[in-house]
C-alpha positions in Angstrom: 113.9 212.1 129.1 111.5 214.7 130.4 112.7 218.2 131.5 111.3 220.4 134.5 110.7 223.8 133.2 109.6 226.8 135.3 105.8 226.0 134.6 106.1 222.8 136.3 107.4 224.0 139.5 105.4 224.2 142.1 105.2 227.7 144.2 107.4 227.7 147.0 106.4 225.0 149.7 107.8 222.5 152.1 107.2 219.2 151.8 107.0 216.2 153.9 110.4 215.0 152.7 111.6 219.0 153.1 112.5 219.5 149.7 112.0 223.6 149.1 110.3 224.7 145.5 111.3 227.6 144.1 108.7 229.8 142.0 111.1 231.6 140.2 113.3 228.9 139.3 113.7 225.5 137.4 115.4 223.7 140.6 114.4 222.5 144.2 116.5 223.0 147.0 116.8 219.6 148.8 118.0 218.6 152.1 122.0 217.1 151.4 121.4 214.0 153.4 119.2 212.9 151.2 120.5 212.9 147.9 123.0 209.2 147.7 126.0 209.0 145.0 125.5 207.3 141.9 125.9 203.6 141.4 127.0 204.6 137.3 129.8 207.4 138.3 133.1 205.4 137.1 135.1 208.6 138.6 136.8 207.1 142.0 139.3 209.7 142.8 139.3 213.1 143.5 141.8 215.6 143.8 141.8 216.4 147.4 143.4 219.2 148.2 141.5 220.9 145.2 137.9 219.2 146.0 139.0 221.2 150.3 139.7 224.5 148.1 136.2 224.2 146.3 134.3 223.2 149.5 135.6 226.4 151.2 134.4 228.6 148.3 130.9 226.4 148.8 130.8 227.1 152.4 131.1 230.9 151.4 129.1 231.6 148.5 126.9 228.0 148.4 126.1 226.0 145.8 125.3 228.2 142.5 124.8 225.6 140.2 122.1 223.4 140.7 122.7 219.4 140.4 121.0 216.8 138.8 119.3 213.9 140.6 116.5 211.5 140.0 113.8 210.2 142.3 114.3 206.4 143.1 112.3 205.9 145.8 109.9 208.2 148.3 111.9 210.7 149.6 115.2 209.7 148.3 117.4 211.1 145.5 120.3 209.5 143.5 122.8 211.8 141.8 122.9 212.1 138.0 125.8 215.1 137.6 127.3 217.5 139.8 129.3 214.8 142.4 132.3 217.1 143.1 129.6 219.4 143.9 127.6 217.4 146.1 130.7 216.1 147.8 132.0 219.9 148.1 129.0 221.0 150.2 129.2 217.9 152.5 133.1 218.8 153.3 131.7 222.3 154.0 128.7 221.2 155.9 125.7 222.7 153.9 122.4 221.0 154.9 120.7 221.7 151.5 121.2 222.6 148.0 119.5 223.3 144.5 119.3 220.1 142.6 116.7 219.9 139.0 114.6 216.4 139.3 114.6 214.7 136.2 113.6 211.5 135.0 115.6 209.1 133.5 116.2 205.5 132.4 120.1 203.5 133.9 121.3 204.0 130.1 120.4 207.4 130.1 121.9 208.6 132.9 125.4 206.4 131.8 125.5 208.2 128.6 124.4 211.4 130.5 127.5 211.0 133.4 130.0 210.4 130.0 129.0 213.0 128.6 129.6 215.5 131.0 133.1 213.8 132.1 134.6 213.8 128.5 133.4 217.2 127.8 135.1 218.8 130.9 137.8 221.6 129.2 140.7 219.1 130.6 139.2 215.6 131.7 141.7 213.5 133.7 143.0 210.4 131.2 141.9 208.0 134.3 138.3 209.3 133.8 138.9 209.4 129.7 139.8 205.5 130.0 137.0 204.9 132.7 134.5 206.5 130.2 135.8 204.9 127.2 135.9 201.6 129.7 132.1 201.5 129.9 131.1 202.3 126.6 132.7 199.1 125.2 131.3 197.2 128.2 128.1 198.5 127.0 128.2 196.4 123.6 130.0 199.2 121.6 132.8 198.1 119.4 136.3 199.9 119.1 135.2 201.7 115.9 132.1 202.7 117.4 133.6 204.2 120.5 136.2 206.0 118.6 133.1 207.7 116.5 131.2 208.4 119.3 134.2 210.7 120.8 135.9 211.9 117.5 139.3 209.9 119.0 141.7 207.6 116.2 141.8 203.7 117.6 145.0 204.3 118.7 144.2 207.1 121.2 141.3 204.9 122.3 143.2 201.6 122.7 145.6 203.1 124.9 142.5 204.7 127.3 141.8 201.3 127.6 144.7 200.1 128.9 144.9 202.8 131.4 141.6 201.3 132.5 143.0 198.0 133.0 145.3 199.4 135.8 144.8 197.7 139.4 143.0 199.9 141.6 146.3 200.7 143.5 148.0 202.1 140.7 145.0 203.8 139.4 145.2 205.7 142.7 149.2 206.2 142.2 148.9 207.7 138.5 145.8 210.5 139.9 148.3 211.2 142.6 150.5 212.7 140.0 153.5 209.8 140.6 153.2 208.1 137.5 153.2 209.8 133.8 150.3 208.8 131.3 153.1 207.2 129.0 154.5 205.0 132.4 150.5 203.8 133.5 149.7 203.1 130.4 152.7 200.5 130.1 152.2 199.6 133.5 148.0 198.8 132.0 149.5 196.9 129.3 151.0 194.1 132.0 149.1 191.6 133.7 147.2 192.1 136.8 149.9 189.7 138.4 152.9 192.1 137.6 151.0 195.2 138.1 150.3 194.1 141.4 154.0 193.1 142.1 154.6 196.0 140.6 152.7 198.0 143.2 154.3 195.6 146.1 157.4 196.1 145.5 157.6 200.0 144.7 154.6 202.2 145.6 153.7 200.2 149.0 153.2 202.6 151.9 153.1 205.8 149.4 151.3 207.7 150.8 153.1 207.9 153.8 155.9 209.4 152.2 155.8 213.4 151.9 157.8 213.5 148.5 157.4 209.6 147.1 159.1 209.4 144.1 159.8 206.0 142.2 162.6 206.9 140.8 163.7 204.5 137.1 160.0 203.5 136.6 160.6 202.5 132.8 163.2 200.2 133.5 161.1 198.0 136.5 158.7 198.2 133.7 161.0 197.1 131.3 161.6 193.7 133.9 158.3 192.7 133.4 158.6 193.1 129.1 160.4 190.2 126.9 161.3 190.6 123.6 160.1 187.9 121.4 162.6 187.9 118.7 165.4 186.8 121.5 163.0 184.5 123.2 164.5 180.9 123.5 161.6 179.6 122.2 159.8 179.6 119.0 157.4 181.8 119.4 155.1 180.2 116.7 155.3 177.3 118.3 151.6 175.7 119.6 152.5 173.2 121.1 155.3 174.4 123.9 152.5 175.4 125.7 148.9 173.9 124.6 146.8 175.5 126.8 148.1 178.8 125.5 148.8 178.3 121.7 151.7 180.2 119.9 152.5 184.3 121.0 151.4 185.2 117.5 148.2 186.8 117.8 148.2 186.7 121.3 146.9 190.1 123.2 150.2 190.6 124.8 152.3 190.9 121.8 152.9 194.0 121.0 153.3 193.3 117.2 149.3 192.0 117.0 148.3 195.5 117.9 150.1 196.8 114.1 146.3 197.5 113.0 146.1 200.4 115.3 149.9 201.0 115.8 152.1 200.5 112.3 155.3 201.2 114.3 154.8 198.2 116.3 154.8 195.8 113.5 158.1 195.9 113.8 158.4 194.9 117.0 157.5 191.8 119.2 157.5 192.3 122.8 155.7 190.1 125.1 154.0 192.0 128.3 153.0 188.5 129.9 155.9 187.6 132.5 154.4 184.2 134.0 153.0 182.9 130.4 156.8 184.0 129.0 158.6 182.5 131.8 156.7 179.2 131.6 157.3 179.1 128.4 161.3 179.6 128.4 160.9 176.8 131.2 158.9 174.3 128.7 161.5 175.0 125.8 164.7 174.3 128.0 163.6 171.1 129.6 162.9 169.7 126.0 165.9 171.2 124.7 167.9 169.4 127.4 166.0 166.1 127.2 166.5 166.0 123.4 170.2 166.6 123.4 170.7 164.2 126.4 168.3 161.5 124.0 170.6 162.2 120.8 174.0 163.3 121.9 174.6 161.5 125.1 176.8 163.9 126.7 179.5 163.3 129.7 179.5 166.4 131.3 177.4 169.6 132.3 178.9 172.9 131.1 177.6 176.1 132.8 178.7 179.3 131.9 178.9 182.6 133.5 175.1 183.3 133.9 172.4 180.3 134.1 169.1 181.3 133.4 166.6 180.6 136.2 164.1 178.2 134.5 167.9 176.1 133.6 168.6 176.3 138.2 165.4 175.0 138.3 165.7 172.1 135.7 169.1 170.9 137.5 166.4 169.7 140.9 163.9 168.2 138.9 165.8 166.3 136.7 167.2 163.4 137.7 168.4 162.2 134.5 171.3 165.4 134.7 171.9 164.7 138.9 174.6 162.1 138.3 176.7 164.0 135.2 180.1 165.5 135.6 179.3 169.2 136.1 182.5 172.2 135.1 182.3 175.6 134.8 183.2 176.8 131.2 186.6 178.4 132.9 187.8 174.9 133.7 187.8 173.6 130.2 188.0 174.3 126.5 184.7 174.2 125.3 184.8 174.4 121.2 182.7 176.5 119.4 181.2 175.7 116.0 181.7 178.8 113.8 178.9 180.5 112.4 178.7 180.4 108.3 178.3 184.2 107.2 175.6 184.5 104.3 175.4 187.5 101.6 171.8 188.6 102.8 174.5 189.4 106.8 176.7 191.8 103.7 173.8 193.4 102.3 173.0 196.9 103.4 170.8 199.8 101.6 173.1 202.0 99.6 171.7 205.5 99.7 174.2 206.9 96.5 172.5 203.9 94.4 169.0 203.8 95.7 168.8 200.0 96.1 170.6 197.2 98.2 174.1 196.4 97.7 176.2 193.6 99.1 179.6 194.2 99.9 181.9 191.8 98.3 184.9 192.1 100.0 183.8 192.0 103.4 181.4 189.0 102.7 184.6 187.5 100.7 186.7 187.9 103.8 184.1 186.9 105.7 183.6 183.4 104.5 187.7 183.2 104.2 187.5 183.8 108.0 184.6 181.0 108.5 186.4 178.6 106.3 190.0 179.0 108.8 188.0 178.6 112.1 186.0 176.0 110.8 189.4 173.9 109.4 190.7 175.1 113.4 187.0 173.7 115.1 187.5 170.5 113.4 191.1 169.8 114.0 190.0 170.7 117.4 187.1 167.6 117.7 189.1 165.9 116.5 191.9 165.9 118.9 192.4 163.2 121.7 190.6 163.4 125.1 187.3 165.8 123.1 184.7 164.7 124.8 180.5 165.5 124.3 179.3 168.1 126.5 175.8 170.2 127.5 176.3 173.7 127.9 174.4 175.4 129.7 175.2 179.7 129.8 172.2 182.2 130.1 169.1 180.8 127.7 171.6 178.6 125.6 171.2 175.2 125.4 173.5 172.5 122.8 175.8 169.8 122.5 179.3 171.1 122.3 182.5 169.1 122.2 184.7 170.1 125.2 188.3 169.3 126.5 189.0 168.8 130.1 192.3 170.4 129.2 192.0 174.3 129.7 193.6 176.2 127.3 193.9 180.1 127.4 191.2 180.9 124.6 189.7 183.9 123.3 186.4 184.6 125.4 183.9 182.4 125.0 180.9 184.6 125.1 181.8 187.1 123.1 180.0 188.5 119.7 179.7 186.6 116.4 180.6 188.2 113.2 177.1 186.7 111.3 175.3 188.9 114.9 177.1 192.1 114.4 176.7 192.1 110.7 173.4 191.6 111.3 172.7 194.2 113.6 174.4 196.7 111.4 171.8 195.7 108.7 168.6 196.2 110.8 169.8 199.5 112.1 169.4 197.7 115.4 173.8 197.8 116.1 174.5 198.9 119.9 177.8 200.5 120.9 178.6 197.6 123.4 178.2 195.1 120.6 180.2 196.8 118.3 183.0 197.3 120.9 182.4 193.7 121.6 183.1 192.9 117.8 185.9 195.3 117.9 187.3 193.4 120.8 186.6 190.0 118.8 188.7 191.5 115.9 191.3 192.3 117.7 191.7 188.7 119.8 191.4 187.5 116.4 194.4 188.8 115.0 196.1 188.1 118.4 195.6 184.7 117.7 196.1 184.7 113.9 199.8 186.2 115.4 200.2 183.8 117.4 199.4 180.8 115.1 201.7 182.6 112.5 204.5 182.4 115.5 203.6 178.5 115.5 203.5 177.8 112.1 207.6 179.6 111.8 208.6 177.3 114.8 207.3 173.9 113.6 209.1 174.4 109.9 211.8 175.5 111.7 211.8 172.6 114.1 211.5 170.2 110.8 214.3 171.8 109.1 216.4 171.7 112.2 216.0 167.9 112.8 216.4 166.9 109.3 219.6 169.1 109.0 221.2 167.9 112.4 220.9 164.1 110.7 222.1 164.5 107.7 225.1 166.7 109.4 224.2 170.1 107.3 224.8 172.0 110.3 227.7 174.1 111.9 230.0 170.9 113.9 231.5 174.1 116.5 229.9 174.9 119.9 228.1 178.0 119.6 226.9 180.2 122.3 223.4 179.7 121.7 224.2 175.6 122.1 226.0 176.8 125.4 222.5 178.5 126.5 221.1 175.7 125.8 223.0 173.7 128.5 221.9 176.2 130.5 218.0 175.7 129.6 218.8 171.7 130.2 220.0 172.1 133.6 217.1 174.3 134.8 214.7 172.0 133.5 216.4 169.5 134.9 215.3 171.1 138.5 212.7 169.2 140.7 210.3 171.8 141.8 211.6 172.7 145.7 215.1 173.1 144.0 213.7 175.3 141.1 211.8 177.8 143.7 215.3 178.1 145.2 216.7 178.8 141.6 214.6 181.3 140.7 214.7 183.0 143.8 218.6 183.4 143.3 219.1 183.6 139.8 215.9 185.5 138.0 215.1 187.8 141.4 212.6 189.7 139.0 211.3 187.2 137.5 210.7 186.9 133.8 208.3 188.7 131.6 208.5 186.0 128.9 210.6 183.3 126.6 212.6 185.9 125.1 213.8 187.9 128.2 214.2 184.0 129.6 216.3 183.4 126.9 218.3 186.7 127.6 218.7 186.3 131.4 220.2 182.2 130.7 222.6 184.4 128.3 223.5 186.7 131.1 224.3 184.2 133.9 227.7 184.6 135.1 230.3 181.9 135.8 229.1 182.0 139.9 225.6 181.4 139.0 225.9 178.3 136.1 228.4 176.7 138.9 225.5 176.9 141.0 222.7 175.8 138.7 224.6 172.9 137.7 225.1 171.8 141.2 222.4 172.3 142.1 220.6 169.8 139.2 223.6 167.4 140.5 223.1 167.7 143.4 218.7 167.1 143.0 219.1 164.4 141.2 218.7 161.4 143.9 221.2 159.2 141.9 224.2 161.7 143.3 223.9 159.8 146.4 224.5 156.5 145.5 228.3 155.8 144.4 227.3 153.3 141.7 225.5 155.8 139.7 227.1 158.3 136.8 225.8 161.3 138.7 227.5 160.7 142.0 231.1 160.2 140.7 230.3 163.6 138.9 229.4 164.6 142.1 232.5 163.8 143.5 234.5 165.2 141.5 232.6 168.8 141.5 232.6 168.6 145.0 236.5 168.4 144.8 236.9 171.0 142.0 234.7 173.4 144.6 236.8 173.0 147.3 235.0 170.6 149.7 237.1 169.1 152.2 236.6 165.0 150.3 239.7 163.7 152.6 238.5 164.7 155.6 235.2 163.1 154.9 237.0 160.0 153.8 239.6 159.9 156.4 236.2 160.0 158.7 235.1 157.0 157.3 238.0 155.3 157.5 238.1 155.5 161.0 235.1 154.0 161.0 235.8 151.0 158.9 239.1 149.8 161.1 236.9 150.5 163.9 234.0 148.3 163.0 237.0 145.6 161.1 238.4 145.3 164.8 235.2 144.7 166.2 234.6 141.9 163.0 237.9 140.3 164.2 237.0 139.8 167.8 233.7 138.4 167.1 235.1 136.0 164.4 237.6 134.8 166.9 235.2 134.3 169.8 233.1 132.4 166.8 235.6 129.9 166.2 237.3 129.4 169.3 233.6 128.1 170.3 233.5 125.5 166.8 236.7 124.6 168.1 235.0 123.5 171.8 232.1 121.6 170.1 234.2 119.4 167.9 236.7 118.3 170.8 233.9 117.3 172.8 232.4 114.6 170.0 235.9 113.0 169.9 
């Protein structure tokens, strides 16, 4: 690198190319049109409301600080530092300025433009990453570049990353509109999402006076999985050949625990379309192997169907013909989950160790052993049938009943996932007021099954008792009630809407205030329930049956007018017997006519 010092300028001339020497200085002044930007300069963007500022200071006081240039051909300059300067005194018009002409090699004036960028008192990050950018790209290694600039790795890696944003987004983030935490997520996604990224919320920014983007973490968040909740196996190589297992891979935030410790703990994946395609590749074999081994007769989606699942149902033709339900429709049957003592085993801070807790875990299993006695019984009821459920990522054989019953929701939280959330520190409050609402449901049904268990011993003690004659012989009121419950079950449904209407106007809330309002009927109303079933049933009408000669007699006992309607009848008969007569003697008078004449 050579240096032009005072001795080795000539006096003051002009030149053919009109490049002015000054004799008292180390600088020329050169024409501005003739000095061209440097190919090396990483820096695109400027600030340009403060690069006008600075060009009307230039356009004052001129250029005080000479730039540097080299000669790359006759009469022509390339610029080595000083391009906010040179690009000030075109903005303010100048037609020449002091520049020093030195030599130097393409390296050289790489290393020379760094330099000055990364020694500026507060260098943009863009132009940090930019710098840091190039230096790798010129055969340095991490280590080396971290050296070079006195940085940790970690700072370093994450300059990096800002250099991977799109051009766009580079643009955005100088603009002020994105933080350095937000592009340098946005640099850890692919060029893909950062460009749909881009698309979908910064198009046409700069037309807007105050652009804002408003959540930016959580559309970043869209493009992020995390890998211990993928579907998948995520050590898997062979879901995907092509791309090999996500351990190791450059989008998984947990290979980066060399230069970030914190992240070890972590997994997430930063590579939407490699992510997706996988989820896609694991469902379809997870479908096809439980269709090969279980041979299901029905399709069971639940409340939210993942999109790589939609898909799967066109190109599939193996699933087109199957029964489909929604979960709602039937009782789908739910293996329980077996708790183990490493779900009860938390870190006591009064001990200083790990502790399990006993009782919990001992309740626990108690609780898995009574659902799993339930889930069994359950399977092994008539019309179970083998189903595929399908509900957000989850994919299995289940055993299903086309029967609904009311059931306890069937996506709600498992004690074994709560437990173990409270052990990794990683417990949310909506899944522990899920798991308080599980608790609850739980002893809602436990109640409930208690209510069932008292009814059937009561039931068996009740028929046994009855047969062997061990009960009361005299008509109680509760046995009266229960004439009344026989007659309004008796009801066909049109006649039982009528009932209702007229008898239980408010309805009833459940069996007991049922019980209570048959109790309270008065003479007026069981007169007309019993009718009423009487009178439904369609053997009243026909006279040969039991229930119209009761009808017949209630019908007098009420009131009803019964000779009348006879007398009626009557009329009818001798009517129609008069007729019989005449055509009976018409009949035989003729027999009487055909056996004359064979005489």
């Amino acid at each position: 690198m050579k240096t032009v010092t005072k001795k080795a300028v000539v006096r003051a001339t002009q030149s053919a190319t009109g490049e002015v020497q000054n004799e008292e200085a180390d600088y020329v002044v050169l024409p501005v049109d003739k000095i061209d930007f440097s190919p090396f300069n990483y820096r695109k963007f400027y600030d340009p409301m403060a690069l006008e500022d600075f060009a009307s200071q230039v356009a004052i006081r001129g250029i005080l600080s000479p730039v540097i240039v080299r000669n790359v051909e006759e009469g022509r300059y390339q610029l080595v530092a000083g391009e906010r300067r040179l690009r000030a005194a075109q903005i303010a018009g100048l037609k020449t300025m002091p520049a020093r002409i030195l030599e130097f090699t393409d390296n050289e004036v790489l290393e020379i433009q760094l330099v000055e960028n990364l020694q500026r008192e507060t260098p943009h990050p863009l132009h940090e990453s930019q710098a840091i950018q190039l230096l790798q790209q010129s055969g340095k290694t991490l280590d080396e570049v971290a050296r070079i600039l006195g940085k940790p790795k970690g700072f370093i890696y994450n300059r990096l990353k800002l250099a991977e944003l799109v051009e766009p987004l580079q643009e955005v983030y100088f603009a002020g509109k994105l933080t350095l935490s937000e592009a340098t997520e946005l640099g850890s996604l692919p060029t893909d999402a950062q460009q749909d990224f881009f698309l979908e919320h910064c198009k046409g920014w700069k037309q807007e006076k105050h652009f804002s983007i408003g959540n930016t973490k959580y559309y970043i968040s869209r493009h992020k999985y995390d890998l211990k909740n993928a579907p998948f196996n995520t050590r898997d190589k062979k879901l995907l050949p092509d791309v090999g297992a996500c351990t190791g891979c450059p989008f998984n935030s947990a290979s980066l625990k060399e230069l970030f410790p914190d992240l070890a703990k972590q997994a997430v994946c930063s590579n939407k379309t490699c992510f997706k395609n996988k989820c896609h590749a694991d469902a379809e074999a997870k479908i096809r192997s439980v269709l090969e081994t279980n041979k299901p007769e029905a399709l069971i989606f639940g409340y939210c169907v993942s999109d790589e699942i939609q898909s799967l149902m066109d190109t599939m033709p193996e699933i087109a013909t199957i029964t489909r339900y929604s979960q709602d429709d039937v009782q789908v049957m739910y293996e329980p989950v077996q708790p183990t003592k490493e779900d009860y085993t938390s870190y006591s801070k009064e001990k200083g160790r790990e502790v399990m807790m006993r009782d919990r875990y001992s309740a626990a299993l108690r609780e898995y052993k009574e659902d799993m006695a339930a889930y069994r019984q359950q399977v092994g009821a008539k019309g179970t049938q083998k189903g595929l459920l399908l509900r957000n990522e989850k994919i299995a054989a289940v055993f299903y009943n086309p029967l609904k019953r009311n059931t306890a929701t069937a996506n709600q939280v498992t004690a074994k996932e709560v437990q173990q959330a409270i052990r990794e520190n990683t417990a949310t409050k909506d899944l522990l007021t899920a798991e308080i609402e599980r608790l609850k449901n739980r002893e809602n049904r436990s109640k409930e099954l208690d209510s069932e268990k008292i009814q059937v011993k009561l039931h068996e003690q009740f028929c046994q008792h009855l047969q062997e004659g061990k009960l009361k012989p005299a008509l109680t009121k509760a046995d009266m009630v229960g004439l009344r419950l026989i007659a309004f079950n008796s009801l066909n449904y049109s006649n039982r809407t009528l009932a209702e209407k007229k008898l239980f106007p408010k309805g009833c809330k459940d069996n007991v205030n049922f019980y209570e309002k048959l109790v309270g009927l008065t003479n007026e109303q069981v007169a007309y329930l019993i009718r009423t079933v009487i009178s439904g049933s369609g053997e009243s009408k026909s006279p040969l049956q039991n229930h119209a000669f009761c009808l017949y007699k209630m019908a007098g006992d009420a009131g009803l007018d019964i000779k009348s309607i006879e007398a009626e009848q009557v009329a009818v008969a001798e009517r129609r017997e008069e007729r019989l007569k005449e055509r009976v003697k018409d009949l035989q008078e003729r027999i009487k006519k055909i056996s004359n004449k064979k005489k």
